[in-house]
N, C-alpha and C positions, 0 to 999 in steps of 0.2 A: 677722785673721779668716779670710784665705783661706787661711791654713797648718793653722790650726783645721781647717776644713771639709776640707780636701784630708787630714787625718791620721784624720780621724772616717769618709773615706768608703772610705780605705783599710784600717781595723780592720773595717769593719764588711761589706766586699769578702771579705777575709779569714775572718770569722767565716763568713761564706756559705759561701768554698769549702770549709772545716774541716767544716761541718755536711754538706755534700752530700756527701763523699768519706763521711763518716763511712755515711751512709745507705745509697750503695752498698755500702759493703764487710758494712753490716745483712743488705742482701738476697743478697750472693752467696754462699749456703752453698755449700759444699765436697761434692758427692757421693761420699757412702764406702760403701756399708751398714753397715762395722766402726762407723759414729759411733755406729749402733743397739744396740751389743751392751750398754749398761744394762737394754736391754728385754727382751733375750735371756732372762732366766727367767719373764719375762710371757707371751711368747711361744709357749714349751714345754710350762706350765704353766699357763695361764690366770691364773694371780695376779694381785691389783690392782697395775698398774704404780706405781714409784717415783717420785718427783719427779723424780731425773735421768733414768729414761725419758723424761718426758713432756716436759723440756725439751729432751730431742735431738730428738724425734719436733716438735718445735714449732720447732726449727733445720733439721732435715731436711724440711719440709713441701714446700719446691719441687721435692722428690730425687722424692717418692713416685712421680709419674709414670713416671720414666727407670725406678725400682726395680720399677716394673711389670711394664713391658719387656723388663725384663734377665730370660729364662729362668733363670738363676743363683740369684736373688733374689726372681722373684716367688709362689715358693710359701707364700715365709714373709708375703711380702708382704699376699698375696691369702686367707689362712686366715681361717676365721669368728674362730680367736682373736685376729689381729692385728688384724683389724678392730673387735673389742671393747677392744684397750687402745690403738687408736687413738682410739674415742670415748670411752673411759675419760678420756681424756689433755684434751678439749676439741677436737681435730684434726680435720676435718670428710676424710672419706676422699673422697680424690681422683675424682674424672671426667674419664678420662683420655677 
């Protein structure tokens, strides 16, 4: 019984740590703005964004901040039309 419990407590240790790693590596998006260029004709054009926009824009969610910042990046960032295929997308625009 006690080899039981000691093998049940170490699968289940296991699953734990598998789950948590897995969570982190959920939340730590990679800041690129290139991740953004699906959106790039939404962008330019006002079009309704694509599904893969809206899924990078929903992987980049943590970036928007720093994409603010960056003088480089936040013109495209901060335009009335990114701002509409960010709410387009479901993405609640940043409050930096």
């Amino acid at each position: 019984m006690k080899k039981f419990s000691f093998v049940a407590v170490a699968v289940m240790a296991a699953v734990v740590v598998l789950v948590a790693s897995e969570a982190q590596m959920a939340e730590a998006a990679t800041c690129n703005p290139t991740e953004l260029s699906p959106c790039s004709s939404s962008l330019t054009s006002g079009s309704p964004p694509s599904a893969a926009c809206c899924s990078k824009l929903k992987e980049q969610k943590p970036c928007l901040c720093g994409y603010l910042k960056n003088p480089n990046v936040k013109q495209y960032v901060n335009s009335p039309t990114a701002r509409k295929v960010v709410s387009s997308c479901g993405v609640p625009y940043p409050q930096c």
